[in-house]
VEXVEX-64215 format. One record per residue: z, x negated, y of N, C-alpha, C in turn; residue number from 1; residue in three letters. Coordinates in nm, 4 decimals, padded with zeros to 6 digits. Each point is the difference from the previous one (the first is absolute). Layout:
DRENSE|n_pz|n_px|n_py|ca_pz|ca_px|ca_py|c_pz|c_px|c_py|resi|resn
DRENSE|Z|X|Y|Z|X|Y|Z|X|Y|NUM|ALA
...
END
This chain:
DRENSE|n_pz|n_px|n_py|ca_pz|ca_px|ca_py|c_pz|c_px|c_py|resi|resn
DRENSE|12.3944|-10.1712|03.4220|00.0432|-00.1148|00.0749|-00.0353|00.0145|00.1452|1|UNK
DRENSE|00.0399|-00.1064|00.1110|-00.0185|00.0056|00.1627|-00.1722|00.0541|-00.0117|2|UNK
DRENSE|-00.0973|-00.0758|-00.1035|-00.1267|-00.0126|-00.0050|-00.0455|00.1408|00.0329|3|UNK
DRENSE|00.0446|00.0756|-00.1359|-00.0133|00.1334|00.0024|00.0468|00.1276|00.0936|4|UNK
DRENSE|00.0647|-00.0735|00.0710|00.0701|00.1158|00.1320|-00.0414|-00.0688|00.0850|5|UNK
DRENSE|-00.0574|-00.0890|00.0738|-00.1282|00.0055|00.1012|-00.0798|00.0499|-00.0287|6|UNK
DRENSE|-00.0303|-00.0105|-00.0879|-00.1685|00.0825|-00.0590|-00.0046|00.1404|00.0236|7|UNK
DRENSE|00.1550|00.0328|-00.0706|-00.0108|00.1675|00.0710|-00.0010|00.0409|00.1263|8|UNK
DRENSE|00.0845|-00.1084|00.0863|00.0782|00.0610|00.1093|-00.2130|-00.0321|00.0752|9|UNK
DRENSE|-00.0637|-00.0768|-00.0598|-00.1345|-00.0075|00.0941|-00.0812|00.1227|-00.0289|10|UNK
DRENSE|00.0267|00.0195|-00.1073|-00.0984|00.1478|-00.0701|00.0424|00.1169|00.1182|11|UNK
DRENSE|00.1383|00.0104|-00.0165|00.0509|00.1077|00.0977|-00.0391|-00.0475|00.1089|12|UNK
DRENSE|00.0370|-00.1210|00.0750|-00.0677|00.0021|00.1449|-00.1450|00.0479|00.0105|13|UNK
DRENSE|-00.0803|00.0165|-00.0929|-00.1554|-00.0171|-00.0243|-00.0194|00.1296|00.0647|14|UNK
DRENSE|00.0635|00.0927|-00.1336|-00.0422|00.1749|-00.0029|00.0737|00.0633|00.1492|15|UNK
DRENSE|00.0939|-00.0339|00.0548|00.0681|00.0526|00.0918|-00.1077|-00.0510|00.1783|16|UNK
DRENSE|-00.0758|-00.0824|-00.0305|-00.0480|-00.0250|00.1465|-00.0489|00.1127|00.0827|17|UNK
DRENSE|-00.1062|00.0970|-00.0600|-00.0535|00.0680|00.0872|00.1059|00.1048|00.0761|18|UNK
DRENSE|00.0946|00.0041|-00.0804|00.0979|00.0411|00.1084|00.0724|-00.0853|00.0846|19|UNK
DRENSE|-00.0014|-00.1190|00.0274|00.0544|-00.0624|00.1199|-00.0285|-00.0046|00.0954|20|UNK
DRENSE|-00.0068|00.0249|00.1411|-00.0899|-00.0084|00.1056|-00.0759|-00.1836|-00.0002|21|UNK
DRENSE|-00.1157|00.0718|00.0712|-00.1023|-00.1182|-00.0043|00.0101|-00.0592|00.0950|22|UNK
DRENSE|-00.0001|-00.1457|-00.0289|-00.0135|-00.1119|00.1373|-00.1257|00.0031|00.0083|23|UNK
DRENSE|-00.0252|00.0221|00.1433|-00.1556|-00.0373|00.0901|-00.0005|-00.1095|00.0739|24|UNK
DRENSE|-00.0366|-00.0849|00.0116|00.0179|-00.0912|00.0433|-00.1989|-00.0149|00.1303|25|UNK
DRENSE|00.0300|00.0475|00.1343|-00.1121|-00.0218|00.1046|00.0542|-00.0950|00.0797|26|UNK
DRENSE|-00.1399|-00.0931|00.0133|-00.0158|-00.0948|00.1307|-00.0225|00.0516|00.1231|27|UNK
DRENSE|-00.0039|00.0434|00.0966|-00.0447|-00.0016|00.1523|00.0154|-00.1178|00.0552|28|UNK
DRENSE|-00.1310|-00.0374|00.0277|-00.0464|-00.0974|00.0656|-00.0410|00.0134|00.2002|29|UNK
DRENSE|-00.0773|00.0702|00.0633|-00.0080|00.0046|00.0994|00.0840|-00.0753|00.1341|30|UNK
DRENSE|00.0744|00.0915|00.0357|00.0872|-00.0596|00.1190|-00.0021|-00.1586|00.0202|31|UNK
DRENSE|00.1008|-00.0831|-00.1215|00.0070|-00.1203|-00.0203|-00.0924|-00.1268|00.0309|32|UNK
DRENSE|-00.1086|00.0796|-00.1127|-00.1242|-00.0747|-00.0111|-00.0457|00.0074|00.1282|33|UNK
DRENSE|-00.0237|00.1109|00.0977|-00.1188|-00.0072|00.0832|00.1051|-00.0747|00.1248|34|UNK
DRENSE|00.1263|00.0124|-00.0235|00.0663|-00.1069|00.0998|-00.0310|-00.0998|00.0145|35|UNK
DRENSE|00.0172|-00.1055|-00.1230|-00.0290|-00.1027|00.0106|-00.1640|-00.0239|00.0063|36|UNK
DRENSE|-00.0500|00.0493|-00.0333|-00.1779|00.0098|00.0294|-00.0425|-00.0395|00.1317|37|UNK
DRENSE|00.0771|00.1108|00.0927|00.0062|00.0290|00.1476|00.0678|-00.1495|00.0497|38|UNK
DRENSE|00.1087|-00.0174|-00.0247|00.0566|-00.1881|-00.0092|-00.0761|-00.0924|00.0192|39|UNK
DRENSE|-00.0697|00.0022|-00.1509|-00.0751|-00.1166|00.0096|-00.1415|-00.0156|00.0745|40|UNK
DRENSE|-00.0471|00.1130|00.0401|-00.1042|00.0546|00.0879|00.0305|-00.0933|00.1744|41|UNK
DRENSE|00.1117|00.0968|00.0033|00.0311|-00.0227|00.1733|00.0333|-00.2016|-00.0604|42|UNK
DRENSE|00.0764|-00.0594|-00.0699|-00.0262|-00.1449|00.0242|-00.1226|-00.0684|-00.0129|43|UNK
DRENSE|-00.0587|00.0482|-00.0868|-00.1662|-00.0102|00.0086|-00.0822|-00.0167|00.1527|44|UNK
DRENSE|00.0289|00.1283|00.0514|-00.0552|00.0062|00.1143|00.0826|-00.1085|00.1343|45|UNK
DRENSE|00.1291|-00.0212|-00.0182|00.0869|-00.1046|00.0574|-00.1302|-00.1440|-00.0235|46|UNK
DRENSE|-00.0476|-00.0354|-00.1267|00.0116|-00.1213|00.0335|-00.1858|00.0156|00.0720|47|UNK
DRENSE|-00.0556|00.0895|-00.0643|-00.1698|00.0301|00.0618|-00.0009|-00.0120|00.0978|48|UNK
DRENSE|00.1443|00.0840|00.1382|-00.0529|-00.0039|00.1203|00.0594|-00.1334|00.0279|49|UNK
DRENSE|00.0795|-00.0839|-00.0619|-00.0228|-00.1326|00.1011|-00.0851|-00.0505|00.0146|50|UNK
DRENSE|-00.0982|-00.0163|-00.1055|-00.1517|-00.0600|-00.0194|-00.0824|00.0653|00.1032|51|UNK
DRENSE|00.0156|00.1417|00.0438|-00.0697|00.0588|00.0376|-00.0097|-00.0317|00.1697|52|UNK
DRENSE|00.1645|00.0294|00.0303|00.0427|-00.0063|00.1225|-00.0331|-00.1370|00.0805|53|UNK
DRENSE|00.0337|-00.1278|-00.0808|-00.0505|-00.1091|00.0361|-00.1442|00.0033|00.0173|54|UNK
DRENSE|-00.1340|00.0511|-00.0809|-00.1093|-00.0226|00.0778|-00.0339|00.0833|00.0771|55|UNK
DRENSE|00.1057|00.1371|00.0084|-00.0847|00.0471|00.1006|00.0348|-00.0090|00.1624|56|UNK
DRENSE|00.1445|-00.0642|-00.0097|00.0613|-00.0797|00.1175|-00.0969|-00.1372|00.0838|57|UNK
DRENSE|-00.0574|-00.0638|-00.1126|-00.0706|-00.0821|00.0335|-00.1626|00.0502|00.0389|58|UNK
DRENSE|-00.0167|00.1069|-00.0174|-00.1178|00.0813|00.0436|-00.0049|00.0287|00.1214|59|UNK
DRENSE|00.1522|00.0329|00.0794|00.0268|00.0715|00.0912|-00.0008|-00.0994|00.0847|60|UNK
DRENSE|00.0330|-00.1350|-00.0780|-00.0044|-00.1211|00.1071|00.1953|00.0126|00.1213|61|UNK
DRENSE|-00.0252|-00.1111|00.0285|00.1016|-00.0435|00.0861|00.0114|00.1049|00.1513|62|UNK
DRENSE|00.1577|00.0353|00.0170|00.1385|-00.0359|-00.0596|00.0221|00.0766|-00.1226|63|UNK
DRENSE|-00.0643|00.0629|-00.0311|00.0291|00.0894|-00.1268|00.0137|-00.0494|-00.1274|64|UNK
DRENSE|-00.0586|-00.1166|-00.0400|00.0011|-00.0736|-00.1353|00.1186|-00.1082|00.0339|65|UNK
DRENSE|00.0579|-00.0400|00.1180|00.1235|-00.1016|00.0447|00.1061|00.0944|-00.0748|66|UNK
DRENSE|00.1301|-00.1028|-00.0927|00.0947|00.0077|-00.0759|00.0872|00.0818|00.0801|67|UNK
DRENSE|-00.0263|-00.0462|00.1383|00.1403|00.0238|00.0578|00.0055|00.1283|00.0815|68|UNK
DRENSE|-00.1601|00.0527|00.0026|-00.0276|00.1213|00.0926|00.0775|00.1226|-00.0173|69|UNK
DRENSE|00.0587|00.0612|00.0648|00.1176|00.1232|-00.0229|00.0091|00.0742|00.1182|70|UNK
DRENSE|-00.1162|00.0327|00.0368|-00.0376|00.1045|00.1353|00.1266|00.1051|00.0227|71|UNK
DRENSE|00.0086|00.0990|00.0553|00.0564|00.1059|00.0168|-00.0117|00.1082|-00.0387|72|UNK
DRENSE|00.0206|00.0986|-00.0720|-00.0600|00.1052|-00.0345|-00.0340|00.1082|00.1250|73|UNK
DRENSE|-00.1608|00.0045|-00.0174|-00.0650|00.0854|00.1051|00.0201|00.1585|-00.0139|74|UNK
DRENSE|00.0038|00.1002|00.0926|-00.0081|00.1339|-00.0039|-00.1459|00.0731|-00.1157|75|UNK
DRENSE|-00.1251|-00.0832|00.0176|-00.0991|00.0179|-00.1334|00.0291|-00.0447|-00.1272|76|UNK
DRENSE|00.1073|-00.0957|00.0251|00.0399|-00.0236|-00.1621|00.0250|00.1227|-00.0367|77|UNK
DRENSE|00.0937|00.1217|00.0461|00.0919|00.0952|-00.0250|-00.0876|00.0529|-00.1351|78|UNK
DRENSE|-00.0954|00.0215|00.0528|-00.0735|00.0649|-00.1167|-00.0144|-00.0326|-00.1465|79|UNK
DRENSE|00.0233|-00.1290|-00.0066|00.0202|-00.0105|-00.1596|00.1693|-00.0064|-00.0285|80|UNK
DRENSE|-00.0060|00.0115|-00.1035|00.1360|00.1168|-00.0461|00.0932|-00.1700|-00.0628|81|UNK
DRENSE|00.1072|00.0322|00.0903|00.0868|-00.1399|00.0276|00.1272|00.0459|-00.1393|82|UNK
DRENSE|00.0079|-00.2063|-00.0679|00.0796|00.0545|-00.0625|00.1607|-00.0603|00.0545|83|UNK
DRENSE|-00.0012|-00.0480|00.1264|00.1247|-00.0484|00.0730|00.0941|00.0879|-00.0195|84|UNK
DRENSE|00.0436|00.0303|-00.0956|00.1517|00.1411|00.0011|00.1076|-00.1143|-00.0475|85|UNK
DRENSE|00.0935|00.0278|00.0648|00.1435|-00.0169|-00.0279|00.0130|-00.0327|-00.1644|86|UNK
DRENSE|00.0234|-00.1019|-00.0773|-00.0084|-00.0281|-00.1081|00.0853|00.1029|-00.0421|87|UNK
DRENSE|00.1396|00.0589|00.0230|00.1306|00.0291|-00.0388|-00.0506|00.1398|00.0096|88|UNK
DRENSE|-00.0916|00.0541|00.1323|-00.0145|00.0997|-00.0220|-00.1151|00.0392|-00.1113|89|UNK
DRENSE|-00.0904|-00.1047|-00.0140|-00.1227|00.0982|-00.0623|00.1091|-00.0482|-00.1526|90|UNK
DRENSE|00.0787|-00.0416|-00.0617|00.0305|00.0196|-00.1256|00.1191|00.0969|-00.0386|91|UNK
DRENSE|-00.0052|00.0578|00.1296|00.1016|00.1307|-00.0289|-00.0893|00.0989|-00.0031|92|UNK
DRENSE|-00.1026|00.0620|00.0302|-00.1201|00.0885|-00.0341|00.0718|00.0002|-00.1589|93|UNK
DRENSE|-00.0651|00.1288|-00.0216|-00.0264|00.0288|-00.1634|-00.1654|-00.0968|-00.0686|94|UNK
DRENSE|00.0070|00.0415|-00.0992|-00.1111|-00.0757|-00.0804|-00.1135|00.0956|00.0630|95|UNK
DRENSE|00.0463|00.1091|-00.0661|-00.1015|00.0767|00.0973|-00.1088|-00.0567|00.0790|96|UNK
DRENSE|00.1014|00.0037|00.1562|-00.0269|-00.0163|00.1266|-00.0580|-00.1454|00.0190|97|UNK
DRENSE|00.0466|-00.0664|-00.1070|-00.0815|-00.1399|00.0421|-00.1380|-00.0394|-00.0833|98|UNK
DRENSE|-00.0108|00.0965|-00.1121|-00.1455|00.0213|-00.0656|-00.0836|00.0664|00.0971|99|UNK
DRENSE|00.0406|00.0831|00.0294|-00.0715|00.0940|00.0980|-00.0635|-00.0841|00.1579|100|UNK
DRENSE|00.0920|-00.1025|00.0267|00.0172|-00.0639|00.1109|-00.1171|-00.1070|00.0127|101|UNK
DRENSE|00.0199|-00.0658|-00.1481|-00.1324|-00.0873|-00.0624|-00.1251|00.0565|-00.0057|102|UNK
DRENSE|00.0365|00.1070|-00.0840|-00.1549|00.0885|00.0134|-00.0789|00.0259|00.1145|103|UNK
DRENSE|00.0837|00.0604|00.1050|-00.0975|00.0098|00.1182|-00.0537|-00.1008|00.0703|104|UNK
DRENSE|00.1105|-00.1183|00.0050|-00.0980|-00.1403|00.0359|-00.0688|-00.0545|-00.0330|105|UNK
DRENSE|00.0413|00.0047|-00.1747|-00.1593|-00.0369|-00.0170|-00.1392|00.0126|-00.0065|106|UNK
DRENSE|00.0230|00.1399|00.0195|-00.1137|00.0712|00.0006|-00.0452|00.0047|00.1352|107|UNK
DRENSE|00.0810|-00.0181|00.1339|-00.0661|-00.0149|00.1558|-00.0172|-00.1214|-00.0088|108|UNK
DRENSE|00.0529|-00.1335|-00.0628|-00.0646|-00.1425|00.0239|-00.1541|-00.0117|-00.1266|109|UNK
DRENSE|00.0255|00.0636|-00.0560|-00.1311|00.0216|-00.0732|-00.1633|00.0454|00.0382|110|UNK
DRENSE|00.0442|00.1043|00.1230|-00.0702|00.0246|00.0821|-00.0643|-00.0625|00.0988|111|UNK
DRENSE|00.1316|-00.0628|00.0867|-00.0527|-00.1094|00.0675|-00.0674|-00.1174|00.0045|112|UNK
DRENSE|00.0480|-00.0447|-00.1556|-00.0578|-00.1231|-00.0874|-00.1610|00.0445|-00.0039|113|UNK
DRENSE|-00.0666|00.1262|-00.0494|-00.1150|00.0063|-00.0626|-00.0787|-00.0329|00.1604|114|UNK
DRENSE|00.0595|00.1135|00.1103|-00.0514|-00.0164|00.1346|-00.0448|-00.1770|00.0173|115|UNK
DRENSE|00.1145|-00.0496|00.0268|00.0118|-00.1506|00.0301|-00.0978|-00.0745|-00.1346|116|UNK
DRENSE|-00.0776|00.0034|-00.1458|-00.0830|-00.0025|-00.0680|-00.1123|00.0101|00.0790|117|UNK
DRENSE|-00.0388|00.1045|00.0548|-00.1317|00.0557|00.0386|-00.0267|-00.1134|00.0924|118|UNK
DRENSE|00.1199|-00.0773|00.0932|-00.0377|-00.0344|00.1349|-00.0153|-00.1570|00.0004|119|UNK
DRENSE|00.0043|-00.0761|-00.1451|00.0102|-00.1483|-00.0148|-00.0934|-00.0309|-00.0263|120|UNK
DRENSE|-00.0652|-00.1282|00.1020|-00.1122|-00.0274|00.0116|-00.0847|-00.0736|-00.1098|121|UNK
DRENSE|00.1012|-00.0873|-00.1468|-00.0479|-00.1026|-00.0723|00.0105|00.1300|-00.1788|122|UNK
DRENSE|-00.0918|-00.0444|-00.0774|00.0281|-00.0019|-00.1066|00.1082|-00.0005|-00.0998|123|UNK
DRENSE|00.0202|-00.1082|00.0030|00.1402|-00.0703|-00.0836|00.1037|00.1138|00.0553|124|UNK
DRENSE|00.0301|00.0087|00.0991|00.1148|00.0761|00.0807|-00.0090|00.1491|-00.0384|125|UNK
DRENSE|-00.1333|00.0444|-00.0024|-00.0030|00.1382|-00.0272|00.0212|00.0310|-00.1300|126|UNK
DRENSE|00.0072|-00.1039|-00.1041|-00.0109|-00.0264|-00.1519|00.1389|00.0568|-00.0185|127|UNK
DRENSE|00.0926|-00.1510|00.0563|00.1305|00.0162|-00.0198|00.0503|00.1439|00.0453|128|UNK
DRENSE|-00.0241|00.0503|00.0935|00.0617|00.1254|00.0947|-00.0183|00.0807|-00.1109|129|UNK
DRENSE|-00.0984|00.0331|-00.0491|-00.0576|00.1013|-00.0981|00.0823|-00.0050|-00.1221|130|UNK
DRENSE|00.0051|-00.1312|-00.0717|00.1257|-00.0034|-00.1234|00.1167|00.0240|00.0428|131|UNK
DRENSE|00.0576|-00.0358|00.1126|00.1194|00.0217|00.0416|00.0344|00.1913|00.0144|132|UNK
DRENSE|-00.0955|00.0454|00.0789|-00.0049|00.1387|00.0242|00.0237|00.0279|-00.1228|133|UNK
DRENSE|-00.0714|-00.0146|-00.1157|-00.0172|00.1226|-00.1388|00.1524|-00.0825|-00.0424|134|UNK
DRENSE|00.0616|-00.1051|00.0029|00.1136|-00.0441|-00.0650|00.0764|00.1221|00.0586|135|UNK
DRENSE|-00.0071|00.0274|00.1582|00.1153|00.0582|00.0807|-00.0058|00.1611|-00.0466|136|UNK
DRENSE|-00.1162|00.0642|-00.0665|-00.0545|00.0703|-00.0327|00.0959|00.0616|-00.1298|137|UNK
DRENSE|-00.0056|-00.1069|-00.0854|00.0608|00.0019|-00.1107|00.1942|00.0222|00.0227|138|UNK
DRENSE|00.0040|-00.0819|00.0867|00.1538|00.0471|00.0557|00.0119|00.1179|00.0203|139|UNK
DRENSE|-00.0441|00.0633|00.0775|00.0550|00.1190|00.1124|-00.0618|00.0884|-00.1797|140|UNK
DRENSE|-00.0604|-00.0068|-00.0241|-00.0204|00.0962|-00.1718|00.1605|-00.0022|-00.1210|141|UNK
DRENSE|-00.0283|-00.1929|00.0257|00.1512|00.0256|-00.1109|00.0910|00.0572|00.0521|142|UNK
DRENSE|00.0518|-00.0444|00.1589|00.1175|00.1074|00.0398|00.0048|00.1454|00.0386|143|UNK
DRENSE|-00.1202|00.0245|-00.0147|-00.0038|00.1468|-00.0394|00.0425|00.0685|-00.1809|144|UNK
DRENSE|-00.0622|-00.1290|-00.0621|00.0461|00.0363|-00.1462|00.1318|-00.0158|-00.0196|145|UNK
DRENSE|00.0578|-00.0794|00.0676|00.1718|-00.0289|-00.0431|00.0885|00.1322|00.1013|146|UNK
DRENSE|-00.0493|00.0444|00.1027|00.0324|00.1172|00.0773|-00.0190|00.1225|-00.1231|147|UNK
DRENSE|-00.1092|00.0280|-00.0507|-00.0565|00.1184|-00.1052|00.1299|-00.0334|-00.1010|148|UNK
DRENSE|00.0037|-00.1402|-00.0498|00.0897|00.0208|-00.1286|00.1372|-00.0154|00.0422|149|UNK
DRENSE|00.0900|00.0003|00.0665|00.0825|-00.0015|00.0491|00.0763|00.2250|00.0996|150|UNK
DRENSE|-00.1363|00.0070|-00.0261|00.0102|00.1337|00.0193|00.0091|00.0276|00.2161|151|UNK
DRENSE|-00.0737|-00.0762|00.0323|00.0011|00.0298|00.1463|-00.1028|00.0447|00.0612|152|UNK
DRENSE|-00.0436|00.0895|00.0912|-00.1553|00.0385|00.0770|-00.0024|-00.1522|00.0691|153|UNK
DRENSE|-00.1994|00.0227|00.0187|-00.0357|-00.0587|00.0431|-00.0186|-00.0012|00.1362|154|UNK
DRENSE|00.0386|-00.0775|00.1316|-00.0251|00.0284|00.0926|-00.1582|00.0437|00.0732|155|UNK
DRENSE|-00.0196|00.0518|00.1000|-00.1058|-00.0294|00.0685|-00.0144|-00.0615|00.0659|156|UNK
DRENSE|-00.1612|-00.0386|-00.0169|-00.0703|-00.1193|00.0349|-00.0232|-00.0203|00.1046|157|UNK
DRENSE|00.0134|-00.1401|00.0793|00.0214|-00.0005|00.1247|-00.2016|00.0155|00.0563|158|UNK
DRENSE|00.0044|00.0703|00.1270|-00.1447|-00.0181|00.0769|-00.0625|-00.1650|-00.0423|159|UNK
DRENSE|-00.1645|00.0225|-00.0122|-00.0111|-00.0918|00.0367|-00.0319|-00.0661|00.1421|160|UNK
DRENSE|-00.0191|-00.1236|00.0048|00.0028|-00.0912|00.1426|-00.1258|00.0225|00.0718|161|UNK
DRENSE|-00.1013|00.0843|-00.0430|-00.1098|-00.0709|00.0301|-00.0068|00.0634|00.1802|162|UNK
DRENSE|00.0515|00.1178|00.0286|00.0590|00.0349|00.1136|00.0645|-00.0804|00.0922|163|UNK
DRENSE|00.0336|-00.0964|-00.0363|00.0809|-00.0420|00.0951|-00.0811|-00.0974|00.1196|164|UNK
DRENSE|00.0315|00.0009|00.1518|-00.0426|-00.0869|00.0507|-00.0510|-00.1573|00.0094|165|UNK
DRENSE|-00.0854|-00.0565|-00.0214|-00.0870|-00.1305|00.0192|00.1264|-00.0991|00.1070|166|UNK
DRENSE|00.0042|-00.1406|-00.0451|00.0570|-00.0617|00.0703|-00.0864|-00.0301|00.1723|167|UNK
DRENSE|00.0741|-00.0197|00.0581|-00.1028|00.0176|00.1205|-00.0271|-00.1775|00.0135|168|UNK
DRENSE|00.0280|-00.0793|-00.0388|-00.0826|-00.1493|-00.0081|00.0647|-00.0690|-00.1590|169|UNK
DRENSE|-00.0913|-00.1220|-00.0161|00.0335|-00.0112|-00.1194|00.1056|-00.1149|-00.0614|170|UNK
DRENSE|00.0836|-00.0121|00.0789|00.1354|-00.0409|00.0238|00.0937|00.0955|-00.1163|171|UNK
DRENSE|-00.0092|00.0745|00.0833|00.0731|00.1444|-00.0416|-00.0250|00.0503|-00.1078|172|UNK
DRENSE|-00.1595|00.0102|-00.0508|-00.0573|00.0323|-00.0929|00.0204|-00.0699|-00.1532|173|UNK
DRENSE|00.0623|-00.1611|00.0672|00.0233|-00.1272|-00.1310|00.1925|00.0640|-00.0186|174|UNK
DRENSE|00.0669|00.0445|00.1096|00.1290|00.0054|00.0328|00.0239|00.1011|-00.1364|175|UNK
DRENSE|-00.0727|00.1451|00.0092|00.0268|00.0689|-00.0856|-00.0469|-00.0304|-00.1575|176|UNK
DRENSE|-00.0557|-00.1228|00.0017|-00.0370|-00.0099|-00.1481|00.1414|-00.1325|-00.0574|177|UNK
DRENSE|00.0577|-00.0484|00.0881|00.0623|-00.0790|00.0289|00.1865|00.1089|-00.1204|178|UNK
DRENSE|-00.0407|00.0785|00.1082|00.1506|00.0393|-00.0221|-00.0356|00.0670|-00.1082|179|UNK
DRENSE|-00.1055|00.0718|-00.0331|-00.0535|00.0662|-00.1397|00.0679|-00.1092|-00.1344|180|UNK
DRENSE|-00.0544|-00.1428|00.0377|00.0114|-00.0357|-00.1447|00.1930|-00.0598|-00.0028|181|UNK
DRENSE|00.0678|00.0819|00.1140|00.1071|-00.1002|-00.0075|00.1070|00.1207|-00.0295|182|UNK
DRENSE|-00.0284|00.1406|00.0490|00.0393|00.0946|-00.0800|-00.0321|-00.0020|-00.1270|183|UNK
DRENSE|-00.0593|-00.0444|-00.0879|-00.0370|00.0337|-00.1143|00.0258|-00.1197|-00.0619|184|UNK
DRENSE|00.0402|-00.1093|00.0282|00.0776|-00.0922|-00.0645|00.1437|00.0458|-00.0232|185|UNK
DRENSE|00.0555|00.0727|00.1094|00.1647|00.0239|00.0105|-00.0391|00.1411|-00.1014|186|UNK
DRENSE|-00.0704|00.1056|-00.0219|00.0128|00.0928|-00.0542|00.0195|-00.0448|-00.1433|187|UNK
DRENSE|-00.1058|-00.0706|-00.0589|-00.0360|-00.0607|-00.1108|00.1742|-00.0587|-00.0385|188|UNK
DRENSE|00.0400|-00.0793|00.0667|00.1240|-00.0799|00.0261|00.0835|00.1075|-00.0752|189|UNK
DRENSE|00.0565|00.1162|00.1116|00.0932|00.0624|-00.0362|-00.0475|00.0966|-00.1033|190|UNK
DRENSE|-00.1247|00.0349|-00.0657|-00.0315|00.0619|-00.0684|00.0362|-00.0033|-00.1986|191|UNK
DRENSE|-00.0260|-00.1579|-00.0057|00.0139|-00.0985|-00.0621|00.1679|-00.0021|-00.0171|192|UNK
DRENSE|00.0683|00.0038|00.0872|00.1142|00.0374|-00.0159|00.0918|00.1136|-00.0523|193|UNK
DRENSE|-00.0783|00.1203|00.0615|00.0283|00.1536|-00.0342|00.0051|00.0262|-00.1486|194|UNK
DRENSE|-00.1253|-00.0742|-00.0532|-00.0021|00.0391|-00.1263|00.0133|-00.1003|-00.1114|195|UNK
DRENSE|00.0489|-00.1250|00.0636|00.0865|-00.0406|-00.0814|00.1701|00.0221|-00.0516|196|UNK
DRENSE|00.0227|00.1001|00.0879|00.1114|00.0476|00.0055|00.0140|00.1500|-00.0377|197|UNK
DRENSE|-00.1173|00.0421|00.0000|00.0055|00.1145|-00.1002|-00.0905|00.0218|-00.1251|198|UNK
DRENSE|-00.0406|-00.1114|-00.0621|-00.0222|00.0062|-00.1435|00.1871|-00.0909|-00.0543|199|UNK
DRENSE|00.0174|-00.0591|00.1090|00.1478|00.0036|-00.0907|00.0886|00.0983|-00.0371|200|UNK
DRENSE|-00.0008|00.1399|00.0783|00.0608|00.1089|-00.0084|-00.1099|00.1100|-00.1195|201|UNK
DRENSE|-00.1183|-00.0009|-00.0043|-00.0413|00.0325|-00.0578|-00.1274|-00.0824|-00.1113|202|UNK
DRENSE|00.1217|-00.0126|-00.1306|-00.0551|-00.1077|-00.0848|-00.1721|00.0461|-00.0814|203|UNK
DRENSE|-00.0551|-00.0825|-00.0785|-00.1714|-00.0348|00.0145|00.0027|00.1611|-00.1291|204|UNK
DRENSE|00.0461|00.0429|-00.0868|00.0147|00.0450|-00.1389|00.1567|00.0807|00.0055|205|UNK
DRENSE|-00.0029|00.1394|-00.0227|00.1335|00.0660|00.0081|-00.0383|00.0509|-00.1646|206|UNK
DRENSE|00.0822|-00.0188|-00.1021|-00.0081|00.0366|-00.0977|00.1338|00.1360|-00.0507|207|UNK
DRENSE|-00.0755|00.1387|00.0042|00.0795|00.1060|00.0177|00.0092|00.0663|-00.1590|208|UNK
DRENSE|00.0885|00.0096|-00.0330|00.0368|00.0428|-00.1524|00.0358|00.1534|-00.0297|209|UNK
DRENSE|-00.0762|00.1147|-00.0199|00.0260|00.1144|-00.0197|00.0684|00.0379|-00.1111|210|UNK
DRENSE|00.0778|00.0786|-00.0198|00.0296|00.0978|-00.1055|-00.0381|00.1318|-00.0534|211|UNK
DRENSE|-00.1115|00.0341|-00.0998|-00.0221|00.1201|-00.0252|00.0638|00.0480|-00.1338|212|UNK
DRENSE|00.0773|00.0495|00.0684|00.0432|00.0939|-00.1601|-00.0632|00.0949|-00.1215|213|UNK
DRENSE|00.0004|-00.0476|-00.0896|-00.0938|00.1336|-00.0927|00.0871|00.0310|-00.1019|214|UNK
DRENSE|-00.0092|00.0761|-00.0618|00.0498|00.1088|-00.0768|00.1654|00.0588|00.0389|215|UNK
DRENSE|-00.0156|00.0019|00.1432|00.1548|00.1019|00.0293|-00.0522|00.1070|00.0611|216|UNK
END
């Protein structure tokens, strides 16, 4: 009956397997994962430095803590690594070029940050600076890990600051800490952006299905 010819037709499927090629079925995880990692990192650090930026604006005292203050950008700003590019242009860069682009800034505002640490006169302030640093720490690491799994070199690391000339009064001296935390709001900004737009291109889990053949 039907009963009895399934039964066979399963017996035969039974004995015949080891000759069928084998489904493998691997996860790779990397790329994806450490995208969004790197994501939720840089918004992390988005909302820390407002907390941050606000007291240390108010440290610096007036006009610098005023809403409306929007100085000029000075020739000593130059030195910290600006992320004012052409929106249209920096998203025509390759992925590449704009991991790479992240990497080195963060790693020269990282620098500057620990400098500007050493030089704050209160507690509390040096507290925050310090969590903030190892957060920023943790960035410029994951986008090196999403650079590694993605298959790109790592750039080199920018000098550090500690070379660089002393403000000559301390105007100037509040000016460059000024524009420090306002580059690194806009970096954070467009950073936050970058890679929300490329864990959409490259999803969290790629599930890759091999074929090995045996007995041909």
């Amino acid at each position: 009956g039907d009963s009895w010819g399934i039964f066979t037709f399963l017996c035969a499927a039974l004995c015949n397997l080891p000759a069928l090629p084998a489904l493998n079925c691997t996860e790779e995880l990397g790329a994806g994962q450490s995208i969004q990692q790197t994501y939720d990192l840089t918004r992390y650090l988005e909302h820390q430095l407002r907390t941050l930026a606000g007291t240390y604006l108010n440290y610096l005292g007036p006009p610098f803590n005023e809403p409306d203050f929007n100085p000029p950008r000075l020739a000593r700003a130059e030195r910290v690594p600006s992320a004012t590019v052409d929106l249209d242009l920096w998203r025509g860069l390759t992925d590449n070029a704009r991991l790479a682009a992240n990497y080195r800034a963060y790693s020269r505002l990282l620098c500057y940050l620990r400098v500007l640490d050493g030089q704050v006169g209160t507690a509390e302030l040096r507290h925050r600076l310090a969590h903030f640093c190892a957060s920023l720490q943790g960035l410029v690491l994951s986008i090196g890990g999403v650079m590694s799994s993605l298959g790109y070199p790592l750039p080199a690391g920018p000098p550090a600051p500690s070379g660089a000339p002393p403000a000559s009064n301390d105007f100037l001296k509040k000016m460059d800490d000024f524009w420090l935390l306002k580059e690194l709001q806009t970096w954070l900004w467009r950073s936050a952006k970058d890679f929300n737009r490329l864990k959409k291109k490259v999803p969290p889990a790629v599930v890759t299905l091999r074929l090995e053949a045996r007995g041909f």
